[in-house]
C-alpha positions as CSV (number, residue, x, y, z in Angstrom):
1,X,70.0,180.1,-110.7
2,X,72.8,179.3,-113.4
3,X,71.2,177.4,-116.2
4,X,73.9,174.4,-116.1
5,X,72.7,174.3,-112.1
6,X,68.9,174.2,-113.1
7,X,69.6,171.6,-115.8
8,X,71.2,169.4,-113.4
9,X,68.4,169.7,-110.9
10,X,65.7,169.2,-113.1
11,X,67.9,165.7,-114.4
12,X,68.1,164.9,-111.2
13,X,64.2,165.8,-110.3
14,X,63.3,164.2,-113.4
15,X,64.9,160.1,-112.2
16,X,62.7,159.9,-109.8
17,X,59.3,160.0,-111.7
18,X,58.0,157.1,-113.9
19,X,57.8,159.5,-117.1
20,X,61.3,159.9,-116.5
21,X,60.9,164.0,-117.3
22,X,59.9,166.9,-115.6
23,X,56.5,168.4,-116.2
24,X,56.1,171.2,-119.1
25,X,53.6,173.9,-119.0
26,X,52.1,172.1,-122.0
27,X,51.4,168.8,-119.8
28,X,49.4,171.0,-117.1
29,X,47.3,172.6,-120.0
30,X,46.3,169.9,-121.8
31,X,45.6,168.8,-118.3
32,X,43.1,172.1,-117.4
33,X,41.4,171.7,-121.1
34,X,40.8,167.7,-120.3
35,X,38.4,169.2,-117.5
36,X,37.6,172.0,-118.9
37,X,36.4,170.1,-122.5
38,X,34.1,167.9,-120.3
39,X,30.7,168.8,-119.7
40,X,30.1,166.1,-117.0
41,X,33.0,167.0,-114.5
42,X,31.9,169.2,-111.9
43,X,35.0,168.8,-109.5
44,X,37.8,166.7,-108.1
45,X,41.9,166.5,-107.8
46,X,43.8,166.2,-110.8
47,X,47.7,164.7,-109.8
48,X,49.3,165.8,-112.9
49,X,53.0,164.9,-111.4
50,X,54.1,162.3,-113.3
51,X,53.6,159.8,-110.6
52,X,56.5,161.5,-108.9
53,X,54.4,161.0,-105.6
54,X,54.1,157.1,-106.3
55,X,55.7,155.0,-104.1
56,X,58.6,153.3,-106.3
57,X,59.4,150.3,-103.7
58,X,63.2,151.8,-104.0
């Protein structure tokens, strides 16, 4: 994909999520070592989008 059409989809991706941003591979990391760091957590989901899947009342 062209870079100028993979900047315009990820602007595009990126209005429709409270953060207002796409995800970076640094926000699903610190997302792993927040679970992995705890010694109490022993399983469950983690929704690390954003709140893309929110529902926006649009």
């Amino acid at each position: 994909m062209p870079p100028e059409r993979r900047r315009s989809l990820f602007d595009g991706l990126a209005v429709t999520t409270p953060v207002g941003r796409v995800g970076r591979p640094d926000d699903i990391a610190r997302a792993v070592h927040m679970l992995a760091a705890s010694g109490f957590v022993t399983g469950g989901v983690l929704d690390a989008t954003g709140g893309a899947n929110l529902a926006t009342g649009r």
